[in-house]
C-alpha positions in Angstrom: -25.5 -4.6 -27.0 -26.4 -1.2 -28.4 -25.7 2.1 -27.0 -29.9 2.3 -26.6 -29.9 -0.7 -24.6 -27.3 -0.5 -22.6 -27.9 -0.1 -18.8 -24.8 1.2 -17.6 -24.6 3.8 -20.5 -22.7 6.3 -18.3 -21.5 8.5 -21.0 -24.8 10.3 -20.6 -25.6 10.3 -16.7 -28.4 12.4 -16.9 -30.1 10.1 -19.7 -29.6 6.6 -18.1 -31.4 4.3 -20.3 -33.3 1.3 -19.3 -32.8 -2.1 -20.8 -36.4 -1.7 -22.2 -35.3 0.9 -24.3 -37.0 3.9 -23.4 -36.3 7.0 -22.6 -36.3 6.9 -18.2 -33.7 5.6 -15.8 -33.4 1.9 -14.9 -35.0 2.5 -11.5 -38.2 4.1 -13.5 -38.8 1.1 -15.4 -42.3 -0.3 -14.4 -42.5 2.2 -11.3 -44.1 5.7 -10.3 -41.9 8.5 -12.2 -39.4 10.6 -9.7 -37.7 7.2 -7.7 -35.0 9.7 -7.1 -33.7 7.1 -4.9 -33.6 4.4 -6.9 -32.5 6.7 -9.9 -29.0 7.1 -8.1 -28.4 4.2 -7.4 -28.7 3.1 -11.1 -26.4 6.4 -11.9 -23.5 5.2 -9.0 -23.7 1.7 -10.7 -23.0 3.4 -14.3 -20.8 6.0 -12.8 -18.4 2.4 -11.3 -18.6 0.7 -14.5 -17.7 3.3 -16.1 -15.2 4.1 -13.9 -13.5 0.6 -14.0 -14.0 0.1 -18.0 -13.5 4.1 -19.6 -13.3 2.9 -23.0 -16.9 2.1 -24.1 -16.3 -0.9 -26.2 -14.4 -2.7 -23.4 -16.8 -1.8 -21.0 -19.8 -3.3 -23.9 -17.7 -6.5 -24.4 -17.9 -7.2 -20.7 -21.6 -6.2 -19.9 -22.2 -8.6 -23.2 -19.9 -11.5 -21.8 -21.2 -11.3 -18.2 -24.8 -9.5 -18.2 -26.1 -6.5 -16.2 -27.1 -8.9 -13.0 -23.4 -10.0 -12.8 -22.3 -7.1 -13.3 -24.4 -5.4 -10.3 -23.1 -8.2 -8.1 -19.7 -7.8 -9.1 -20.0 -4.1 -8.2 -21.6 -4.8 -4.7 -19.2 -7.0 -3.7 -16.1 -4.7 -4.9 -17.4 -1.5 -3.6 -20.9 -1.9 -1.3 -23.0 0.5 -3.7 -25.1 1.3 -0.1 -22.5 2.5 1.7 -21.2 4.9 -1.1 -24.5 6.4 -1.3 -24.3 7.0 2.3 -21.0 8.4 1.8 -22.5 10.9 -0.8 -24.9 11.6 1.2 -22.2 12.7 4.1 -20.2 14.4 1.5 -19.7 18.5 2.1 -17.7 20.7 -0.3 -14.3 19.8 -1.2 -11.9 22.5 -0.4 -9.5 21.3 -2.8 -9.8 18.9 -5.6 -6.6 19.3 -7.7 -4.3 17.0 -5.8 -0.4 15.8 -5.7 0.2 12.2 -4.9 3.9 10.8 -4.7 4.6 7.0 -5.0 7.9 5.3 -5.6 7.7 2.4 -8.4 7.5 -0.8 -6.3 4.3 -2.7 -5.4 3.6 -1.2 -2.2 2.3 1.4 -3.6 -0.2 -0.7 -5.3 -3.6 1.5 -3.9 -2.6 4.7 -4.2 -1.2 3.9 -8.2 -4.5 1.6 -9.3 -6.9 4.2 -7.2 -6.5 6.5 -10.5 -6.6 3.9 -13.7 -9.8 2.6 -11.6 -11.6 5.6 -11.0 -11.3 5.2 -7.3 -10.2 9.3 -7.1 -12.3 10.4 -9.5 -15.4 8.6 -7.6 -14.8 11.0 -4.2 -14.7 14.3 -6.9 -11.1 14.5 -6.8 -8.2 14.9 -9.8 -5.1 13.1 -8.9 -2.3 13.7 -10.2 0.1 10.8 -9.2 3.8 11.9 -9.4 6.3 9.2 -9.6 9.6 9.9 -6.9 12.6 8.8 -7.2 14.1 7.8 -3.6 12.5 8.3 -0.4 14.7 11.0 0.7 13.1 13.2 -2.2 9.6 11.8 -1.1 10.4 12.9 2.3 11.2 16.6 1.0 8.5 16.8 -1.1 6.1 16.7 2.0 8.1 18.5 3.9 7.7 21.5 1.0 4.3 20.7 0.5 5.0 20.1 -3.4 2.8 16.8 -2.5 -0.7 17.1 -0.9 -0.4 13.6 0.2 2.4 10.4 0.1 3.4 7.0 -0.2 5.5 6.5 2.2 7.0 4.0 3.7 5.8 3.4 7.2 8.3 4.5 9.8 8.9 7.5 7.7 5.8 9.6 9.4 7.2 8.4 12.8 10.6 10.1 12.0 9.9 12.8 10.3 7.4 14.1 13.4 10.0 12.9 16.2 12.3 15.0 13.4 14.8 12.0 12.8 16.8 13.1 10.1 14.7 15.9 8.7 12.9 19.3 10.0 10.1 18.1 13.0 6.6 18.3 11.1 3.8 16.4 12.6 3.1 13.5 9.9 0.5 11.1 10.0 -0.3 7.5 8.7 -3.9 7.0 7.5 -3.2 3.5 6.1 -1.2 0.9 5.6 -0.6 0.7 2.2 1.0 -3.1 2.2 1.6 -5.9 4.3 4.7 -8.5 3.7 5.7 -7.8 0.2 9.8 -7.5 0.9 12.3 -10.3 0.9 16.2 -10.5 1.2 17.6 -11.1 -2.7 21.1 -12.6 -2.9 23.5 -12.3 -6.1 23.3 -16.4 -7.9 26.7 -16.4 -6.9 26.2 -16.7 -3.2 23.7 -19.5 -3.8 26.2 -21.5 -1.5 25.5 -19.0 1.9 22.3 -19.8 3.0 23.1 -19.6 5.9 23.4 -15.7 7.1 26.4 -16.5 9.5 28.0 -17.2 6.6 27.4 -13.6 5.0 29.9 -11.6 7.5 31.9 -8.7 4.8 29.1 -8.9 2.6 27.3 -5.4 1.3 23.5 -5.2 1.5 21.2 -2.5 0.9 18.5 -1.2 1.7 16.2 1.3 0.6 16.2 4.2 3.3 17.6 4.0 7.5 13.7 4.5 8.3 12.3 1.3 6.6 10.7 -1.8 7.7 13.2 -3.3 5.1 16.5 -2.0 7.3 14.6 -2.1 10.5 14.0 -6.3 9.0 17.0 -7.0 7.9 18.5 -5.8 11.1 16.5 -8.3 13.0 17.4 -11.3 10.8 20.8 -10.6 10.7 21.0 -10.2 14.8 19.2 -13.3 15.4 21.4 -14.9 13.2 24.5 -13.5 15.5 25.2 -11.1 12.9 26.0 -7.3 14.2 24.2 -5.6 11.2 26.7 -2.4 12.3 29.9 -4.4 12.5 29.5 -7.6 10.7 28.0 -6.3 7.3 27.7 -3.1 5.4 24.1 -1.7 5.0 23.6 1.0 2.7 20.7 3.1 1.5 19.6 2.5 -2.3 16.9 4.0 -3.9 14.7 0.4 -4.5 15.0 0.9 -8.7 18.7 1.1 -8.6 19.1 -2.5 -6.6 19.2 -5.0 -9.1 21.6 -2.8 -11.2 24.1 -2.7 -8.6 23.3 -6.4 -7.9 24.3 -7.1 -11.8 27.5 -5.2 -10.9 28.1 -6.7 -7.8 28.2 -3.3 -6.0 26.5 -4.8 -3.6 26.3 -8.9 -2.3 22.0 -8.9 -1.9 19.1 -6.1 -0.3 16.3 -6.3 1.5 14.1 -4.3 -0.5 10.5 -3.6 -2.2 8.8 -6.3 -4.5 9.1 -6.3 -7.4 12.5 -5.4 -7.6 13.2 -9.0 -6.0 11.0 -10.9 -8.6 13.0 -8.9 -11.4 15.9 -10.3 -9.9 15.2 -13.4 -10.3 13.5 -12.6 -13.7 16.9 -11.2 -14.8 18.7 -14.2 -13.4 21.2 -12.1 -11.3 19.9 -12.6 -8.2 17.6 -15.2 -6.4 15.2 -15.0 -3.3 16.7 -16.4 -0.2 14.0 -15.6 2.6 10.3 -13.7 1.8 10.0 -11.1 4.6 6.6 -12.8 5.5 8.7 -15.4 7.0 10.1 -13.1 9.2 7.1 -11.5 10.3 3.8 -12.4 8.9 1.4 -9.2 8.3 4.1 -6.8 9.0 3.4 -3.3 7.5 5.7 -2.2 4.7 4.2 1.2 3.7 2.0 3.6 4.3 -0.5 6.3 2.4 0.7 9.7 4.7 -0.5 13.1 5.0 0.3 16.3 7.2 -1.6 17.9 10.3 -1.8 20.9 8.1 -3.0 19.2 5.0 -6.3 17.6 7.4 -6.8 20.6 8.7 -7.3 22.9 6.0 -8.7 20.2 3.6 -10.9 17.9 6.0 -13.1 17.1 4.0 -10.9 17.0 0.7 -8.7 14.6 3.5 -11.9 12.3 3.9 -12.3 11.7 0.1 -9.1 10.8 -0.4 -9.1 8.3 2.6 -12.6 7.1 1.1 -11.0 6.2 -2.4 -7.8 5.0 -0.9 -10.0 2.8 2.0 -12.1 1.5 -1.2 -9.0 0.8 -3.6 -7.1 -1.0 -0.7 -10.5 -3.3 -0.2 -9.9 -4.4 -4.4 -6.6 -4.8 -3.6 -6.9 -7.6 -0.9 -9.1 -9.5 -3.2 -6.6 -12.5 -5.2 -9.4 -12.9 -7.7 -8.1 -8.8 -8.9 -4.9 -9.6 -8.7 -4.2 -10.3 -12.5 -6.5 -7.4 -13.4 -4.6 -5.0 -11.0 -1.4 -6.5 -12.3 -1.9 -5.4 -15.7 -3.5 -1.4 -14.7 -0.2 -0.8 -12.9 2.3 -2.1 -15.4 2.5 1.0 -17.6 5.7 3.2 -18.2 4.2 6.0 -15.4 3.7 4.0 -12.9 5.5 0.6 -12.0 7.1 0.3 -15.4 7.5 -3.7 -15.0 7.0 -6.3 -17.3 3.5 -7.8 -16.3 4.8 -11.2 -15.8 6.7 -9.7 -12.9 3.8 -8.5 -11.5 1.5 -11.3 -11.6 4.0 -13.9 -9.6 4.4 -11.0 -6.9 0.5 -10.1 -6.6 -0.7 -13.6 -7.4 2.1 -15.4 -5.1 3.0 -17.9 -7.9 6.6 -17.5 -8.4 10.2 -18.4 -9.8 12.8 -17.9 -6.6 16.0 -18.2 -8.4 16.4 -21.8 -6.9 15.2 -23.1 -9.4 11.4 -23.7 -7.0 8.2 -22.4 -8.4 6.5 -21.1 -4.6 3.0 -20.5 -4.0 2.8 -17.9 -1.2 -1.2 -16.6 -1.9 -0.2 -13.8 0.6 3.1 -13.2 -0.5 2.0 -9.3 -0.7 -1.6 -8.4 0.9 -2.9 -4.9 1.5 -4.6 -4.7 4.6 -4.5 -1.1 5.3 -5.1 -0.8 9.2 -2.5 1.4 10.9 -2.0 -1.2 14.3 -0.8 1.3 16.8 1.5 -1.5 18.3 3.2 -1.4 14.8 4.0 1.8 15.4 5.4 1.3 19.3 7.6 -2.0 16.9 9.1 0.5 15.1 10.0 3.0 17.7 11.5 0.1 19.6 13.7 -0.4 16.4 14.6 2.8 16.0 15.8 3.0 20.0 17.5 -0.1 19.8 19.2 0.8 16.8 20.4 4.4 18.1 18.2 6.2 15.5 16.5 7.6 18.3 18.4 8.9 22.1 16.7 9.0 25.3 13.1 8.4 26.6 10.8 7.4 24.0 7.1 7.7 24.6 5.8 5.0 22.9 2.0 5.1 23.1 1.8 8.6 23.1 3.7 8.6 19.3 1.8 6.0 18.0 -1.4 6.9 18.8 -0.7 10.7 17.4 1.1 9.1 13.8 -1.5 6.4 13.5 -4.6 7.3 12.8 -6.3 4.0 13.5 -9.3 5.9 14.9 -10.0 7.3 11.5 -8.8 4.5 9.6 -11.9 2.6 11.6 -14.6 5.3 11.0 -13.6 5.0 7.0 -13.7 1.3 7.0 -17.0 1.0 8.7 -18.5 3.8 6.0 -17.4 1.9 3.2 -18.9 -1.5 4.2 -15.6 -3.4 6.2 -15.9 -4.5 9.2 -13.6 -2.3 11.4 -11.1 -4.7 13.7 -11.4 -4.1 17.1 -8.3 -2.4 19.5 -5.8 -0.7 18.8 -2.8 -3.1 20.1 -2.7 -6.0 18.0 0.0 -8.4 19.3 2.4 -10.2 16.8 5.9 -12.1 16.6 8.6 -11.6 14.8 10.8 -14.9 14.1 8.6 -16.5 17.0 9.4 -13.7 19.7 6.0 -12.5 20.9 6.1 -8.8 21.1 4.4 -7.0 23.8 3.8 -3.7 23.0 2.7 -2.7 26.8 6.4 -3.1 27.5 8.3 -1.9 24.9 11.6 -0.9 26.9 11.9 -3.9 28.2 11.7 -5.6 25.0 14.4 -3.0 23.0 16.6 -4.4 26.4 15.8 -8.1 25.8 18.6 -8.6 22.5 22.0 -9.6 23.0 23.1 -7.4 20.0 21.8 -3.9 20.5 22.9 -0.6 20.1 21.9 0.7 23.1 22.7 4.9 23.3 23.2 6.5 26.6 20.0 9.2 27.4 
């Protein structure tokens, strides 16, 4: 295909050429001059396959190998080209389009990394620049200076931080879930004999920071196993790229930590996956894409870009047929730095545990990124029952101000989802129905608890 012929020629915008080879705009061709309308749609089109193939001959090869008609399909059904040009439409002046993005290396942040490969920022006007973080504590700070505009963070971090748990009290907020499941518990090979957690009393585990889903999980498994995580075991906090080194030195006995620092485990033979985290809780949130109140405020509508390409990137995400593709975009040295087999058995669920079992968990790691209020009241039950948190808790009232499940609605409809309905989504956890109208009486309802006088 030539440069003159091809449709999606989008290194010239303003010259879009037709497949007939003239000089107009695809939507001219055999129509009245001046379809402005149809005009941008032909330019968004370009602008997306553009976006998603930047070098020209790759983008060439696959136009060639697929056809325009494919192609347009292909688009609609990644990113509903009607809704974006509503979106445009909407669109007012970005107050800011410079922006900071942290992210820890781990597949949770899968969204917020591929957003800027794919052109997802870029789309919505805006220049990320994505800065890889080394723990979560320096995350947390980074916010908390404002050296980030915005954050992967993991998802009871927003809670804490504006209930001022272990940091300065700054109201924080969870536009989306970043991940679902995603997590497991990785043992060292040479407790391949304990599968049984009763049998893992004096054993070392970390875990990647007190305010996770992954201690907050583990926690959980290891009490409903009869296993007093503050008595029985030793939990520490390990930044998630430093487990499987102190795995291989047998600092520590297993962790409860990010993907894919379990598959590299296994992949390095020091470890092997004992339980997925899915299997404690199926769909439970692991991070989160966070911003301030101050950031929304001053930036609004710079704030609803950014939630349209992260909303957009998460929608590619969910879809298994992108998972190889999305695999091999966040692979690189700046962001996950992971060999793309890795990769590929966490995103595409086909994978090695250890055991000597090749699994196929399809949903091993999804990316569903509605912030379920109830999720919220979970993890402030946690938090209370663990003694992270003192005295009365209003639930509802913290959940509904940290998740923004309102917003996360409005941007889901815009970009062509269908928005769920409610806001308290019920759930169980190792076959325990959680209720989140009654949250006290659930953080009351374990026999091992860490219950703090008011």
């Amino acid at each position: 295909m030539s440069q003159a012929n091809d449709p999606y020629d989008a290194d010239r915008p303003l010259m879009l050429r037709c497949a007939c080879g003239q000089d107009h705009a695809p939507g001219e061709h055999g129509q009245a001059p001046g379809n402005v309308e149809d005009y941008a749609r032909d330019f968004m089109e370009a602008s997306l396959v553009k976006a998603l193939f930047p070098v020209d001959s790759v983008r060439r090869s696959f136009l060639r190998a697929v056809g325009a008609n494919t192609a347009r399909a292909a688009i609609a059904s990644l990113l509903p080209v009607a809704s974006l040009q509503a979106m445009a439409q909407d669109k007012s002046a970005l107050e800011k389009k410079d922006l900071k993005i942290g992210f820890i290396a781990i597949t949770c942040a899968t969204p917020l990394i591929m957003a800027e490969p794919l052109g997802f920022y870029k789309q919505q006007g805006l220049n990320v620049q994505l800065n890889k973080t080394a723990g979560w504590a320096l995350i947390r700070d980074k916010m908390l200076n404002k050296e980030h505009d915005a954050s992967h963070f993991l998802s009871p971090m927003p809670l804490a931080i504006s209930m001022g748990l272990g940091s300065t009290q700054v109201p924080m907020n969870v536009a989306t879930i970043q991940n679902t499941n995603g997590q497991a518990i990785t043992l060292h090979v040479k407790h391949k004999d304990k599968r049984d957690p009763r049998q893992w009393k004096g054993m070392k585990f970390a875990v990647p920071f007190e305010y996770s889903m992954h201690n907050f999980l583990l926690r959980y498994y290891l009490a409903e196993n009869g296993v007093n995580p503050d008595t029985d075991v030793q939990i520490r906090v390990t930044p998630p790229p430093e487990m499987v080194a102190n795995l291989r030195a047998g600092n520590i006995d297993g962790f409860l930590g990010p993907d894919p620092f379990n598959q590299r485990a296994v992949y390095d033979e020091v470890g092997f996956i004992h339980i997925l985290s899915k299997e404690i809780w199926d769909g439970h949130p692991c991070c989160a894409f966070g911003v301030s109140d101050d950031f929304i405020k001053q930036n609004p509508n710079t704030f609803a870009a950014l939630y349209r390409a992260v909303i957009n990137s998460s929608f590619m995400a969910s879809q298994p047929k992108d998972r190889e593709l999305i695999a091999k975009v966040i692979a690189p040295t700046q962001y996950l730095n992971q060999p793309e087999t890795v990769l590929n058995q966490v995103l595409t669920g086909k994978f090695a545990d250890g055991l000597g079992n090749i699994k196929n968990v399809p949903d091993r790691a999804n990316f569903d990124p509605v912030p379920w209020q109830s999720m919220a009241v979970w993890m402030l039950t946690q938090m209370k029952r663990w003694g992270y948190v003192k005295g009365e808790v209003n639930y509802k009232q913290i959940a509904e101000k940290v998740f923004m499940l309102t917003d996360a609605k409005k941007q889901m409809a815009a970009a062509g989802w269908k928005p769920p309905e409610g806001a308290y989504k019920k759930f169980k956890v190792m076959g325990k129905e959680f209720d989140p109208a009654k949250p006290e009486e659930y953080v009351k309802s374990f026999a091992i608890n860490k219950m703090s006088p008011a």
